[in-house]
C-alpha positions as CSV (number, residue, x, y, z in Angstrom):
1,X,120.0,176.5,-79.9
2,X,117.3,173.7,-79.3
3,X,117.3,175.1,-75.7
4,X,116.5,178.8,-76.6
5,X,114.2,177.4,-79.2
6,X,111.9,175.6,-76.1
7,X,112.4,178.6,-74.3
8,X,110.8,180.8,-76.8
9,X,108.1,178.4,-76.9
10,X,107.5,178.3,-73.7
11,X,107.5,182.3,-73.5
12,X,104.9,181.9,-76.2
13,X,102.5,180.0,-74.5
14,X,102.9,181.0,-71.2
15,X,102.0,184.9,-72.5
16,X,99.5,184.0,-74.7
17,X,95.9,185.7,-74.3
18,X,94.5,182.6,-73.7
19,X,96.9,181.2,-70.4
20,X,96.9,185.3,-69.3
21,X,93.0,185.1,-69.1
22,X,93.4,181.9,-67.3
23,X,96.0,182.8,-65.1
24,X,93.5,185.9,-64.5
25,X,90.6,184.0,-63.4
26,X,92.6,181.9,-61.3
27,X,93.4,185.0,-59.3
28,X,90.2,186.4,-59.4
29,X,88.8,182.8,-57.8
30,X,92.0,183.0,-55.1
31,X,91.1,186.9,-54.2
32,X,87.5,186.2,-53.5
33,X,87.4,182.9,-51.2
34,X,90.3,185.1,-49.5
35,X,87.5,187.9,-49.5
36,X,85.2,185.4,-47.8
37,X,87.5,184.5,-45.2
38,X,88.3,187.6,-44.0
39,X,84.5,188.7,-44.1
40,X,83.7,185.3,-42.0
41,X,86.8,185.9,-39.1
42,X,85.0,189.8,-38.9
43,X,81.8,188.7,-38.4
44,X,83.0,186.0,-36.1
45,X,85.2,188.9,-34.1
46,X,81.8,190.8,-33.6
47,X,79.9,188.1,-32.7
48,X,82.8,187.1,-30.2
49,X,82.5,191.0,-29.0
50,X,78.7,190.6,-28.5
51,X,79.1,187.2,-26.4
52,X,81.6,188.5,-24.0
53,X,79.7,191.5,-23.3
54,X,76.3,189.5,-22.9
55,X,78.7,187.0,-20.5
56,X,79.9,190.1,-18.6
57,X,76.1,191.3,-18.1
58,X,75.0,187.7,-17.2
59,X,77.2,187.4,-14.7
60,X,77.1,190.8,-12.8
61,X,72.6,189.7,-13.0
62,X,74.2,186.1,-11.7
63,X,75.8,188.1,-8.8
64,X,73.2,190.6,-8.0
65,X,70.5,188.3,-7.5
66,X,73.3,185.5,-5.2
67,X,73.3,188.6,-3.4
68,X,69.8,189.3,-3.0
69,X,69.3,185.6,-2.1
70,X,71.8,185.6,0.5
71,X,70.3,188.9,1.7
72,X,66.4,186.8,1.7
73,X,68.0,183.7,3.8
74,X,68.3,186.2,7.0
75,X,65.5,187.2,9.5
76,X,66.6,191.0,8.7
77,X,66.9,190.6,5.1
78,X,63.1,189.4,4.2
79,X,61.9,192.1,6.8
80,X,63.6,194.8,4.6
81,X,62.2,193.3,1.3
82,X,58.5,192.7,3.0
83,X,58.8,196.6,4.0
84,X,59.9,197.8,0.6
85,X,57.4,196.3,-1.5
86,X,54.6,196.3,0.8
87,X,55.0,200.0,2.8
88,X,54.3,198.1,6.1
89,X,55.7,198.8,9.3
90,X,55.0,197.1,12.8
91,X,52.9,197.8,15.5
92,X,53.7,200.9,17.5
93,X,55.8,202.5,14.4
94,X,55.2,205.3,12.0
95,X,55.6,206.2,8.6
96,X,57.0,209.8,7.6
97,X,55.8,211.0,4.1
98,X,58.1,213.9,3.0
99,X,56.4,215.9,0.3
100,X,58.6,217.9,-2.3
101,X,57.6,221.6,-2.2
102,X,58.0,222.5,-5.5
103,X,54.9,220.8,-6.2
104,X,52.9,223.2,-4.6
105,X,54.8,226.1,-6.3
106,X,53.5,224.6,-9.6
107,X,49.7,224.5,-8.7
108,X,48.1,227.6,-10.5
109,X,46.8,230.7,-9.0
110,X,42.5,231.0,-9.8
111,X,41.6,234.5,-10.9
112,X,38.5,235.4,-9.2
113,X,36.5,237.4,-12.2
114,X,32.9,237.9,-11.8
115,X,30.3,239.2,-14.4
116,X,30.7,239.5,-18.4
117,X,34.5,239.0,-17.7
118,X,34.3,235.7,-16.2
119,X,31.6,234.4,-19.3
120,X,33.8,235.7,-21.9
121,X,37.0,234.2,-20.4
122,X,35.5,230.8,-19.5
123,X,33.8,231.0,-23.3
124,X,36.9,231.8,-25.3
């Protein structure tokens, strides 16, 4: 009987308003540094993302100018930079301009208009 008795009691006070509030906050407190955590390992995901895609870009730049360097260190290579940024060519060569042609297509036509035609079209 004494055992039922503390078992009772126990009942009691562990379903009391009191201990359920308390037990409630607890859980509350648990849910939300569990919140935090999983809101910190995200952001940390994403910023992972970011850094391996900035790593990726760095090192295709990192390779593309080794490249260009490499190209620079031969006789050929400089002589191909020197006549892309410069437009130069050597002595006894020639340069070929090739001019699109629909940018003479595009020009417009003059009217020839003489008179009171021509003074009220170049007025308005």
């Amino acid at each position: 009987m004494l055992e039922f008795q503390q078992k009772r009691k126990l009942r009691k006070i562990l379903y009391s308003p009191i201990s359920l509030i308390a037990l409630a906050v607890v859980a509350v407190v648990l849910v939300r540094g569990a919140w935090n955590v999983y809101e910190k390992e995200s952001a940390s995901r994403n910023y992972l993302d970011q850094a391996r895609t900035e790593l990726t870009k760095v090192t295709a730049t990192q390779q593309d100018l080794a490249a260009s360097v490499a190209a620079l260190q031969t006789q050929q290579g400089v002589e191909a930079d020197i006549r892309h940024k410069f437009r130069v060519v050597k002595p006894g060569e020639q340069i070929a301009v090739i001019v699109d042609n629909s940018a003479s297509d595009s020009t417009p036509v003059a009217t020839s208009t003489s008179g009171f035609w021509a003074w009220v079209t170049h007025f308005f």
